[in-house]
KOLLUM-189112 format. One record per residue: y, z, x of N, C-alpha, C in turn. Coordinates in pm, whole numbers, padded with zeros to 5 digits, always signed. Example, Ala and Ser with C-alpha at 12.3 -4.5 7.8 and 13.67 -1.06 7.14 Angstrom:
2
-00569+00780+01319-00450+00780+01230-00330+00780+01320
-00225+00708+01285-00106+00714+01367+00003+00787+01290
% end
This chain:
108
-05241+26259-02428-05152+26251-02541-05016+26196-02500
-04967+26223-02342-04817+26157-02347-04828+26077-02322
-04942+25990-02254-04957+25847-02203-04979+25776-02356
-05025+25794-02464-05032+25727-02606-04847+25762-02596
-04810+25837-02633-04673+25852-02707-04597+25730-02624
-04616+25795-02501-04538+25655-02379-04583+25519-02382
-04684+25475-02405-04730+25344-02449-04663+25310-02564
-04712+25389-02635-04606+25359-02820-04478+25313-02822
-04412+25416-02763-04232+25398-02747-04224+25288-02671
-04281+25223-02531-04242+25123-02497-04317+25014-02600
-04363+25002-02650-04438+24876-02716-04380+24862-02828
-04281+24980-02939-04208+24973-02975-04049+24923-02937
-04027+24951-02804-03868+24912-02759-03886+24770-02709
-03986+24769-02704-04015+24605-02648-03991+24507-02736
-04068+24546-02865-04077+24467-02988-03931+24457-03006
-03844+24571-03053-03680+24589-03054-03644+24472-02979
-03613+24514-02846-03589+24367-02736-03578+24274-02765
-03746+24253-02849-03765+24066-02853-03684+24053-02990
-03669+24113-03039-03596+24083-03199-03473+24081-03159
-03402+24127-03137-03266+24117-03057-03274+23990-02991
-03341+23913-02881-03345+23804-02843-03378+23678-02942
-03438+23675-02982-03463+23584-03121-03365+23570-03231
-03273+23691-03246-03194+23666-03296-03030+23569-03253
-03028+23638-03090-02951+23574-03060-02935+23418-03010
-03079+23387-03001-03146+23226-02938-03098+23216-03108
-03122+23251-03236-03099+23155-03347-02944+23194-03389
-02869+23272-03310-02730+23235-03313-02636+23130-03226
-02755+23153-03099-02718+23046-03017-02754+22890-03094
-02842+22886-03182-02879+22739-03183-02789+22697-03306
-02706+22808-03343-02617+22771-03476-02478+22659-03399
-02448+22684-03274-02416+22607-03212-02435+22476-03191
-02520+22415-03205-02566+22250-03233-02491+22204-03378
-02469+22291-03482-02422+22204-03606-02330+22106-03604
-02218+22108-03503-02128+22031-03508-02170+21946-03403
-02275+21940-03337-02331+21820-03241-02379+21710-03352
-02332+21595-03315-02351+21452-03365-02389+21330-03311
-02524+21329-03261-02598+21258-03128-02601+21145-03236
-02499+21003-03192-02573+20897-03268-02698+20768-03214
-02670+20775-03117-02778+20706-03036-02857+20744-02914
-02980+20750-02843-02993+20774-02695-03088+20618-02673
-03119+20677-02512-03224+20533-02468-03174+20422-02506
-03080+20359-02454-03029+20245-02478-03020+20213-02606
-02941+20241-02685-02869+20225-02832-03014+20280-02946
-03110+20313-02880-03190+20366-02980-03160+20484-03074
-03153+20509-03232-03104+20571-03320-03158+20649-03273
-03078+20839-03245-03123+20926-03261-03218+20998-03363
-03199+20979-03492-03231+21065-03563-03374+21029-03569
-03423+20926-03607-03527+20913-03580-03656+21005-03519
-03589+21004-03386-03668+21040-03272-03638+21203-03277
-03524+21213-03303-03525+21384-03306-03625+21476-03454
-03630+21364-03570-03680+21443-03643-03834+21439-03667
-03919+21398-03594-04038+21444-03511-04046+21564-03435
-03988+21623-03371-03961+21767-03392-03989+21871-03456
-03873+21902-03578-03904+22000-03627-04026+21986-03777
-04077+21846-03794-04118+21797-03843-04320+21804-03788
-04288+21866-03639-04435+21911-03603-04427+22016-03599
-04328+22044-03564-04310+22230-03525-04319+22344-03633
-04241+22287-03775-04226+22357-03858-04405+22390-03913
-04504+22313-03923-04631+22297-03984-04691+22395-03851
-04679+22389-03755-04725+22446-03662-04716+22593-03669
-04572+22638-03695-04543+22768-03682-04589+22842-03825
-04572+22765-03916-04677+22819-04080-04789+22829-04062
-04865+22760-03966-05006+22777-03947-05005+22862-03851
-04936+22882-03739-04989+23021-03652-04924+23184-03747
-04852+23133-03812-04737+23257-03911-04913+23306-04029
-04919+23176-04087-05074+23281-04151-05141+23298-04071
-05225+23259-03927-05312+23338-03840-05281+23452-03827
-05128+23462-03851-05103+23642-03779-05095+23733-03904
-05119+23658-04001-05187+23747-04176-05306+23765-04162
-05367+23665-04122-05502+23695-04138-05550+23799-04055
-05531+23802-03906-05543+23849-03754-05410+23918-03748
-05359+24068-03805-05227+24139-03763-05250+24201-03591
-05391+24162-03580-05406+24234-03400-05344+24112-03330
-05358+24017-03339-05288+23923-03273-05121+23905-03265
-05054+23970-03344-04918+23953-03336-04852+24018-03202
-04894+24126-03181-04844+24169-03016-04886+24092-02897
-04952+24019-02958-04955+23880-02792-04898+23755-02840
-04893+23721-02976-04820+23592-02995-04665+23584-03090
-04661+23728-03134-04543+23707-03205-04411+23673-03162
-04370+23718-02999-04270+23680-02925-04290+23476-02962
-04368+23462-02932-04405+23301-02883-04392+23212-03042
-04412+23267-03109-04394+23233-03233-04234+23223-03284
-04166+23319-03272-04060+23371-03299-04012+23252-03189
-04025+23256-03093-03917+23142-03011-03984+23003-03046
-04087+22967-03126-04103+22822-03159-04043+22780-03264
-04003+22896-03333-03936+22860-03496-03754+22853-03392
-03737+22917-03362-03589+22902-03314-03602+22795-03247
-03692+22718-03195-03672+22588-03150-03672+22482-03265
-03695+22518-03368-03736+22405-03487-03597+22446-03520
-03573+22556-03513-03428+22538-03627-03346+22486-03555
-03269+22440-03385-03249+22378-03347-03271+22287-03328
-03399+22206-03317-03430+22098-03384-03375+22042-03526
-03429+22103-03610-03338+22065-03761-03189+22064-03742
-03055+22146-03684-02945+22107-03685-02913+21989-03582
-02995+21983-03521-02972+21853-03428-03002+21739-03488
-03154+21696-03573-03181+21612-03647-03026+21573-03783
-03028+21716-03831-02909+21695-03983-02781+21595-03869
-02745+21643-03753-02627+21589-03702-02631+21447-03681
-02786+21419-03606-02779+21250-03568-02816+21211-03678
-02859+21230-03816-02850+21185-03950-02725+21163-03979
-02654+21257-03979-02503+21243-04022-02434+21160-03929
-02444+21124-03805-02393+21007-03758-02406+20925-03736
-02557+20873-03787-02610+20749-03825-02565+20698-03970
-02591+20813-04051-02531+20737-04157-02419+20704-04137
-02263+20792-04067-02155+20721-04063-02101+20605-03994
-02209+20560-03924-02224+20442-03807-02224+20370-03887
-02303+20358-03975-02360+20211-04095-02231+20228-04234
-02175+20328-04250-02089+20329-04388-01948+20242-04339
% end
């Protein structure tokens, strides 16, 4: 019986943990908004190329987000991994909105 209770509480403080981290990776990535990448690779337009990105990622993470509706046993092995692929898309997306916004002001 204390080895269940002790399994529980850590698998609970763990979960805590990762939510706390996920949160702060998508406070950290609020940081990119004022980044304004207008070109890389030899004058090649950023935006372009950055918005392939969140543009795979986002379809990706909706499709593993209903696996873990369908399959709730699976969320304690992939929900960390999930949770940090969407915080990569949303950094992706403010990076994409920025080299948009300085492409368009390149050409105005």
């Amino acid at each position: 019986m204390a080895v269940e209770s002790s399994i529980s509480r850590f698998g609970a403080e763990s979960r805590l943990r990762a939510e706390y981290l996920l949160a702060g990776l998508a406070v950290v990535s609020l940081a990119l908004v004022p980044v304004h990448i207008t070109t890389i690779y030899s004058g090649l337009p950023a935006h372009p190329l950055f918005l392939h990105v969140p543009v795979t990622l986002i379809p990706i993470a909706t499709i593993w987000g209903l696996g873990l509706a369908v399959r709730p046993a699976w969320f304690m092995r992939t929900g960390v991994p999930l949770g940090v692929l969407t915080v990569i898309a949303l950094a992706a997306t403010f990076l994409t909105v920025g080299a948009g916004e300085a492409l368009q002001s390149a050409f105005i």
